[in-house]
Each structure stands twice: as structure tokens, then as C-alpha cells.
C-alpha positions in Angstrom: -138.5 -125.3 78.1 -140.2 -125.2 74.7 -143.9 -126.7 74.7 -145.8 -128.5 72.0 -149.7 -129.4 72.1 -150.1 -132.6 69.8 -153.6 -133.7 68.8 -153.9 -137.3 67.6 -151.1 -138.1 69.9 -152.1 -141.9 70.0 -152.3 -142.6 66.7 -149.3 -143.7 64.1 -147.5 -140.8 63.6 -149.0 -138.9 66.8 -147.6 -141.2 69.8 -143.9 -141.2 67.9 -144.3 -137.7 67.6 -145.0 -137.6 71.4 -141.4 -139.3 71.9 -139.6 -137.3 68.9 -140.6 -134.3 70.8 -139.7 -135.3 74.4 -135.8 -136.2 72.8 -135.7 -132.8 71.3 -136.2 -131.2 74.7 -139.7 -130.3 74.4 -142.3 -130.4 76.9 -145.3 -132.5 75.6 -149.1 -131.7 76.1 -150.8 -134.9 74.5 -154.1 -134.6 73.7 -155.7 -138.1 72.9 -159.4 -139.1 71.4 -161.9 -138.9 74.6 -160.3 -135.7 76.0 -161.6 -133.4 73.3 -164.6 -133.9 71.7 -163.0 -133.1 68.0 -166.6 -132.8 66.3 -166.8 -129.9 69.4 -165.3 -127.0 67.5 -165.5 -124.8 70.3 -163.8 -126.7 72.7 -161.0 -127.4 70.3 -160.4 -123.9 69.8 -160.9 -123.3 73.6 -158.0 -126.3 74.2 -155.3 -124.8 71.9 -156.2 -121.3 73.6 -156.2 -122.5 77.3 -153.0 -124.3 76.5 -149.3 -123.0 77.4 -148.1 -124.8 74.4 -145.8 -122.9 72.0 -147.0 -124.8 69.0 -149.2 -126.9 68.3 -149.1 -130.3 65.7 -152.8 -131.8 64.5 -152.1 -135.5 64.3 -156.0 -136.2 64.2 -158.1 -137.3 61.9 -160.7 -140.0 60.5 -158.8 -141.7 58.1 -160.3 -145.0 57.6 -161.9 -144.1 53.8 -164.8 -146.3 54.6 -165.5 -144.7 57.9 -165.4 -141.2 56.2 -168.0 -142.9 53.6 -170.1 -144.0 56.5 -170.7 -140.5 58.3 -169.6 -137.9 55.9 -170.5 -135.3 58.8 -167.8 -136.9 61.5 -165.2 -136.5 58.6 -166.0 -133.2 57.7 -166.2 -131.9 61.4 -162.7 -133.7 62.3 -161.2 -133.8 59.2 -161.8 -130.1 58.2 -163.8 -127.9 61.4 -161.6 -129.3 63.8 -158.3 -128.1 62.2 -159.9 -125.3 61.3 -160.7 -124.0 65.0 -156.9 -125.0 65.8 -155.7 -122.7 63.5 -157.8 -119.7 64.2 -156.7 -120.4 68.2 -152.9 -120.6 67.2 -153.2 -117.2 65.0 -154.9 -115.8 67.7 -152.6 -116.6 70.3 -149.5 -116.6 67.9 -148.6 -120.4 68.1 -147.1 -122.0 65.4 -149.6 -124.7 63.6 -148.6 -127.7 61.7 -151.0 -129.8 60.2 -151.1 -133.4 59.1 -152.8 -133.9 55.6 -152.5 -136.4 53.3 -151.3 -137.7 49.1 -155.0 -138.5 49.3 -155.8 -134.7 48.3 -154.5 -135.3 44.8 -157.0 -136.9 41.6 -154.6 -138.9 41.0 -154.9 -139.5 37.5 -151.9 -138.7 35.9 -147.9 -141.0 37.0 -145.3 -139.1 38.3 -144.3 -136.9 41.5 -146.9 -133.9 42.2 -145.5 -130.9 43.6 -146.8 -128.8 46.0 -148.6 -126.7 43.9 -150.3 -129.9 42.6 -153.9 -129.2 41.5 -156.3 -130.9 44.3 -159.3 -132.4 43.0 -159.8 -135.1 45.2 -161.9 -138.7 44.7 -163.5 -139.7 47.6 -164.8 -138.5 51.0 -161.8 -138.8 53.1 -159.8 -136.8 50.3 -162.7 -134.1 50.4 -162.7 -133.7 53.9 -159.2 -133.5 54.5 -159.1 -131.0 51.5 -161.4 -128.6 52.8 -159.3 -129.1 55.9 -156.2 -127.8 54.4 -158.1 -124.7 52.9 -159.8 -123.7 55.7 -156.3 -124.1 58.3 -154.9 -122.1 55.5 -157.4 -119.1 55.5 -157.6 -119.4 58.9 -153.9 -118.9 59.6 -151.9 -118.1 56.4 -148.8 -118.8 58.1 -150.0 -122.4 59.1 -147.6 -125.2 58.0 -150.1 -128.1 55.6 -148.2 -131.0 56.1 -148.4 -133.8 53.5 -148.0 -137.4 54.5 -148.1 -140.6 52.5 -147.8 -144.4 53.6 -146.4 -143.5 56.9 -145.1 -146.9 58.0 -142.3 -148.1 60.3 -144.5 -147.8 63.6 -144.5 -151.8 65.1 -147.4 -150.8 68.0 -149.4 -149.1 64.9 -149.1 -151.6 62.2 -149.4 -150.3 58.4 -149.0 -152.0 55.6 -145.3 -152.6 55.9 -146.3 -154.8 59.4 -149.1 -156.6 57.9 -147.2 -157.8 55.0 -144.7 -158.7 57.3 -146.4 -160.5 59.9 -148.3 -162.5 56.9 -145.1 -163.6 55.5 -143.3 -164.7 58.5 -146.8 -166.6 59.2 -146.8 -168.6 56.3 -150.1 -166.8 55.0 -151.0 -165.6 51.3 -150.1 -162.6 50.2 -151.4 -160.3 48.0 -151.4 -156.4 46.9 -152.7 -154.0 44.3 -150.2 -153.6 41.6 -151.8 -150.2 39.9 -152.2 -148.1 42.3 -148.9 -145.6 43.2 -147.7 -143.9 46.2 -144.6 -143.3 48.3 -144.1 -145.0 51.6 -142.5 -142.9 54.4 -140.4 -143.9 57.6 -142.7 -142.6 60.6 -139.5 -141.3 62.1 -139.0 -139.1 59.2 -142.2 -137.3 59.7 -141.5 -136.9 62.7 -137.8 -135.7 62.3 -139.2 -133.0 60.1 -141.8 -132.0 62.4 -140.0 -131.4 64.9 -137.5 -129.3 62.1 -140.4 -127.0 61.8 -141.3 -126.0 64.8 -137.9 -125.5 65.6 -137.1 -123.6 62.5 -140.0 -121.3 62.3 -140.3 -122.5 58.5 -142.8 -120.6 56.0 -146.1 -121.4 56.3 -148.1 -123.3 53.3 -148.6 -127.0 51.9 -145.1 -129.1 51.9 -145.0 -132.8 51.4 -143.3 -134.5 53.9 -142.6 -137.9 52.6 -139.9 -139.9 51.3 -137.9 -139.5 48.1 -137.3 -141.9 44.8 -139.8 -143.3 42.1 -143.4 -144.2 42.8 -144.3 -147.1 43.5 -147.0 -149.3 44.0 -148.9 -151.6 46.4 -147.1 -154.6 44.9 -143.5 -153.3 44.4 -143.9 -151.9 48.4 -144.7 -155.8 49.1 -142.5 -157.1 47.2 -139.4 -154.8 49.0 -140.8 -155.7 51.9 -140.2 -159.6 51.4 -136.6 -158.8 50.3 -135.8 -157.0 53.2 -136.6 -160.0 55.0 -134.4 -162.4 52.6 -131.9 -160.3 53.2 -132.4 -160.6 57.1 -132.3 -164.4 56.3 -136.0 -165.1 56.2 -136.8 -168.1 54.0 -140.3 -166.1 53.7 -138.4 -163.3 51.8 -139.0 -165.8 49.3 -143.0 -166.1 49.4 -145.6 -165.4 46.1 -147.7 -162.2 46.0 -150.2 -162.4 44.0 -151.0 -159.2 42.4 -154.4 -157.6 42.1 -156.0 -155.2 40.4 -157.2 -151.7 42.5 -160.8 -152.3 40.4 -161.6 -155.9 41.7 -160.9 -154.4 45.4 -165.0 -155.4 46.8 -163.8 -154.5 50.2 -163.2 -150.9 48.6 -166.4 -149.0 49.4 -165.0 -145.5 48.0 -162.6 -144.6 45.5 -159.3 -144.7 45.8 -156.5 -142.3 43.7 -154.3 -144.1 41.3 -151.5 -141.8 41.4 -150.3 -139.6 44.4 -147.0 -140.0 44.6 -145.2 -136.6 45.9 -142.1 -134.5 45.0 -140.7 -132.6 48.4 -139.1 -129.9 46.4 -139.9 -127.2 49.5 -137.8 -130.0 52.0 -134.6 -130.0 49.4 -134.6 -125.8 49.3 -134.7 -126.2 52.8 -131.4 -129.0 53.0 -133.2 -131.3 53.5 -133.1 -134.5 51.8 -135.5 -137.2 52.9 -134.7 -141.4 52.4 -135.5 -143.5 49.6 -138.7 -145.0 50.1 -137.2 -148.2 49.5 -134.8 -147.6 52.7 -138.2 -146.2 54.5 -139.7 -149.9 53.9 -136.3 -151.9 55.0 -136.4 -149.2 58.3 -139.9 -150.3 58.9 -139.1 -154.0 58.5 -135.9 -154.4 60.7 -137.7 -152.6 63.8 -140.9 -155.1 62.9 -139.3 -157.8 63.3 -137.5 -156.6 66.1 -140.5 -155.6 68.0 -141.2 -159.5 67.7 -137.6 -160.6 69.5 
């Protein structure tokens, strides 16, 4: 039986990747935060070595910007060392590595889809960290997949931003969202479809963005098609106000965050693969909300 070490394999897209794996016929090694000490280079590289695991799918991270901001070093250590270890074990050893990066890599100054051979100049200390990650898995192990995520979302027992809006509405409680700031949301389940694609596939190694498909969109229009997901579910919240904000009068925003990071996944459709609109990624994530609740 093939074998997959997954780091992270608690968080959003790690624990679904954990059961995406298992229904492909994998054998699982979960490896969850307490068991490795990820700031412990060493002993990351020493837990991909000692491991039977085929390949081997990073799911880790500090991603809270704010946290990042708060202890640059933690961020840089898991964010960047960390991965970096991985992938000199899994060249070593000859395991296949995927890695989980992020839109947040991009400046995000100019609209439109970024490609993966997007300039990176990133704007805060989460995006710098997880930057440096990406070059160093990447010099480290050329052949090393750099996966891209943005606004992962449909996970009910890891609420995003899909959930919260939800769970607001359907409690009667105000809602609000940025309305310049632009992205693409993405179906958990996706990311983890393609994952599991990879490893399977032995694709080419390099950065691919691994996110939905369709037009950017922002904070507000992602609210906004989450309340009509739930009129069309017959929700009388469907039909609720957002207020829209501004990304600039975010207080609670202690580092900067990129405008526009929306990505193209060009490499997926020369592979066949054609990912969801991010509008059905945002109805997906709603229906199994709300049935989580039932």
C-alpha cells in the first residue's frame, strides 16, 4: 500500500487531506502540532527520514498574519526552515514533497489572475516567511511540488470565512466585509483532490496554484454569494445587509494585507484539469455548513 506523511494534518486543509488520502487507498502517517517540534529543524528532517512514507505533503504553517507579526522568528523557522529540512529529507530519501504555500506571496498590486511565474514581492511577515519557504523547498529539492492555496473554505470543523459569514447570518448578527481587497476562494476538497492527483501522478516539480477558477473577487462579493446560497436554500437570512468596508479602516489589521492575489491555474488546465468556479467553491462550502448544523 502506498504511504503518505502529512504535516499540519489537523489543521483546515491537513485533517481533510488525512481522509482524501485514506479513500484513495493510502496509508496515512499524521503528524500533528506537539509531536514535532517544527521550530526543531533537525528533528523534522530526522521525522521525514525515519518515516516509511512514500511522500510527504507539508500542511503546516503559522498563518495567522498577526501571529507571524508577533514572533517573526516562529514564522520564519515553521514557515520557511521547517519546509526546508522536509525537502532536503525527501530528496535525500527520494520521496516526493508537496508543499502548501499561499496567494499571500504575491504584492498584490496590480487586478487580474497571476500566473505562476508571478513576480513575488510580498507585503507582510506571513507573506515573507512563506516566500522564503517556497525558495528554499525549491533549492532544496528542485523537483519539489510549491503548492499555492487561496481562501480554502468548505471545512465545517475548521471554519473560514465561508462558516463565519454563515453562522452570522443564520444568527441574526451584522455583517460586514472588505469590498477592495481580491482573491479566489477554493473548495477544501479541491485541494485536496489535487493533492492527492500529484502524488499519484508524479507531476513536475515547481510552483502551481491550486485554487479555484473564474474572476476575482472580493471580501464582499464572497459574502454576498454566500447569503445567496442560503436564499436559494430557503434561508430568509439569504436576504440580510453587508455593510461593506474598506481594507484601510481594518484597526484589527496589525500587518499589511495584498489587495490583489487572485491566481490563474494555467499548469492544472495543461495537466486536464479544470478546477470549479469559485462561486460553486462558496455554494459547496455553504450546503455542507449548514448541514454540519442538522
Amino acid at each position: 500500500m502506498k504511504k503518505v506523511l502529512i504535516f499540519g494534518a489537523a489543521g483546515r486543509v491537513g485533517s481533510r487531506a488525512v481522509q482524501g488520502f485514506l479513500e484513495g487507498g493510502w496509508e496515512v502517517s499524521s503528524c500533528v502540532r506537539g509531536e514535532v517540534d517544527l521550530i526543531d529543524g533537525v528533528a523534522v528532517e530526522r521525522r521525514v527520514a525515519e518515516d516509511s512514507a512514500e511522500a510527504v505533503v507539508n500542511c503546516a504553517a503559522i498563518s495567522s498574519l498577526e501571529a507571524c507579526v508577533d514572533d517573526p522568528l516562529a514564522a520564519h523557522l515553521v514557515n520557511a526552515v521547517a519546509p526546508a529540512m522536509m525537502a532536503r529529507a525527501c530528496a535525500r530519501e527520494g520521496k516526493r514533497f508537496i508543499h502548501l504555500s499561499t496567494d499571500y506571496v504575491l504584492d498584490g498590486r496590480r487586478p487580474g489572475l497571476k500566473g505562476e511565474d508571478a513576480g513575488c514581492k510580498p507585503v507582510c511577515v506571513y507573506g515573507e516567511s512563506k516566500r522564503e519557504g517556497e525558495l528554499q523547498v525549491l533549492e532544496e529539492y528542485p523537483d519539489a511540488v510549491v503548492a499555492r492555496v487561496s481562501w480554502v473554505c468548505g471545512h465545517p470543523g475548521k471554519p473560514g470565512f465561508a462558516e463565519a459569514v454563515a453562522r452570522k447570518a443564520l444568527a441574526g448578527e451584522p455583517l460586514a466585509a472588505v469590498a477592495d481587497k481580491f482573491s479566489l476562494p477554493t473548495d477544501v476538497d479541491d485541494v485536496v483532490r489535487i493533492l492527492l492527483a500529484m502524488c499519484e501522478r508524479q507531476v513536475d516539480g515547481g510552483v502551481w496554484h491550486v485554487c479555484s477558477s473564474g474572476e476575482p473577487m472580493s471580501w464582499y462579493g464572497y459574502a454576498s454569494t454566500v447569503l445567496e446560497t442560503l436564499a436559494e436554500m430557503g434561508f430568509p437570512e439569504g436576504k440580510s445587509v453587508i455593510v461593506e468596508q474598506k481594507l484601510d479602516e481594518m484597526l484589527s489589521f496589525r500587518d499589511t494585507r495584498p489587495r490583489h492575489t487572485a491566481m490563474g491555474n494555467e499548469r492544472l488546465l495543461q495537466l486536464g484539469i479544470r478546477m470549479p468556479d469559485a462561486r460553486e467553491a462558496i455554494r459547496h462550502a455553504v450546503l455542507r455548513y449548514v448541514h454540519s448544523r442538522s
